[in-house]
N, C-alpha and C positions, 0 to 999 in steps of 0.2 A: 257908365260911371261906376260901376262895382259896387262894392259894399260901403264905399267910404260915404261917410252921414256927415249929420249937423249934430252938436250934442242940442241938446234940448230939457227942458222942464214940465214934468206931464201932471196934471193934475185931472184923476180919473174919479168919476162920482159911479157906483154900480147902486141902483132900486130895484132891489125883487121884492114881487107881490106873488108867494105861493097860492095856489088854488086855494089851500086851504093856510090860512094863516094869519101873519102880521107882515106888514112891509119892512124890509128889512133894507139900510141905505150904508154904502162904505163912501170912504172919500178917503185917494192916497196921493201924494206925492212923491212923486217917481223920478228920477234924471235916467233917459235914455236916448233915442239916437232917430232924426228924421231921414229918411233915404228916399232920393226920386230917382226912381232905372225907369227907362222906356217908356217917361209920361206918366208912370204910376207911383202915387205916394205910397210910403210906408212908414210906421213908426216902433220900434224898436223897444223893449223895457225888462228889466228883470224883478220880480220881485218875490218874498221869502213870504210861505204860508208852511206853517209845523213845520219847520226848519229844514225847508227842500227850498231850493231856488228854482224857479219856471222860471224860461222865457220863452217872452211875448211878443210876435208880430202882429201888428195889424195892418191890414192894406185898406187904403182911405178910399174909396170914392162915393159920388152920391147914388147912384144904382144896384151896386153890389159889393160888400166887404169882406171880409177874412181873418177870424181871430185865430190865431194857431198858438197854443201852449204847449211849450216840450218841458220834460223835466223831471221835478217831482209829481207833476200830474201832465197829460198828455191831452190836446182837446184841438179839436176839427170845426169848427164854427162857422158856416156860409152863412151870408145875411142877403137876401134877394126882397127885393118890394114888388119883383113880377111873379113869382112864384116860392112855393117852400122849397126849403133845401135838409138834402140827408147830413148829416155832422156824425161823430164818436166822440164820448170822454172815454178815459180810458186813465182809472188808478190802479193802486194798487189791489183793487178789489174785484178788477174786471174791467170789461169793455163794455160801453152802455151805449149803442145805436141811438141815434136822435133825430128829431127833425125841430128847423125853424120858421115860425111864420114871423116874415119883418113885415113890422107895421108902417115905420116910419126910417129912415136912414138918410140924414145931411153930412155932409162934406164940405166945408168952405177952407181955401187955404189963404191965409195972411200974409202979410209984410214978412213978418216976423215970426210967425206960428201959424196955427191951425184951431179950427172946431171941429170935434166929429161928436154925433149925437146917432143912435139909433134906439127904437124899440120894437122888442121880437118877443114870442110868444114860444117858450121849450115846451117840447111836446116829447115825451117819453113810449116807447107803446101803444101809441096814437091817443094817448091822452094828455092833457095840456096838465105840465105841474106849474107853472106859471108863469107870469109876465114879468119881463125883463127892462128896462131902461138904462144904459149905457150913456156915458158924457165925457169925453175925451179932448181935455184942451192942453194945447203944449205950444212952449215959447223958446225961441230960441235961446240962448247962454252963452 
C-alpha cells in the first residue's frame, strides 16, 4: 500500500513526572496522516518546537511501539512491556544513549480513528530521570 495514508486529526496529551520535580502536562492538536503497510499501523505528524519542524512517526501496536523524530531534534524511541529497550536523542548538543522501561502500552483501532496510550520510564546513565505518559488519539478528516 506505500506511503499513501488517511489524513487524520491527532490530539496528543504528553505527563512527565521528573525524578526530581513537578509534573509537567502538553496537550497538542496535530493534523497528520494514518498508514497501514503490512498489518502494521502508523501515524504520521509534524510539529514546530523553537522554530525547527520534527517529524514524527509512530508505529501503533499493543506490545511494542516506535516513536522516531527527525529534524530539528532527532529521537529513537522503542517501547517494549517485555523488556527495556536501547533508544538516542540526538540535538544539537549531542547524542544522549537511553534506555526505556514500558510500563503500560494499549493500541485499540476504531471505525474511524485510533487510541494509543503508553507509560515508560527514561532512564539516562542507568539512572531513571522520570516518568513519562503518552496519549495519542486521532480521527479520521
Amino acid at each position: 500500500m506505500g506511503d499513501v495514508g488517511t489524513d487524520v486529526k491527532i490530539k496528543l496529551v504528553s505527563s512527565i513526572t521528573p525524578t526530581e520535580g513537578e509534573q509537567e502536562t502538553y496537550e497538542m492538536w496535530l493534523q497528520g496522516t494514518f498508514i497501514e503497510k503490512s498489518g502494521t499501523h502508523y501515524l504520521r505528524y509534524e510539529e514546530v518546537q523553537d522554530d525547527q519542524t520534527i517529524r514524527t512517526t509512530v508505529k501503533l501496536t499493543n506490545e511494542q511501539a516506535f516513536i522516531m523524530r527527525n529534524g530539528g531534534i532527532n529521537m529513537r524511541l522503542p517501547l517494549n512491556t517485555s523488556q527495556q529497550e536501547r533508544g538516542r536523542y540526538e540535538s544539537k548538543f549531542g547524542l544522549i544513549p537511553l534506555m526505556t522501561e514500558t510500563n503500560q502500552l494499549s493500541y485499540e483501532r476504531l471505525e474511524t480513528g485510533g487510541q494509543f496510550r503508553t507509560e515508560y520510564e527514561l532512564i539516562i546513565d542507568g539512572s531513571s530521570v522520570g516518568n513519562y505518559t503518552l496519549e495519542i488519539n486521532y480521527t479520521e478528516v
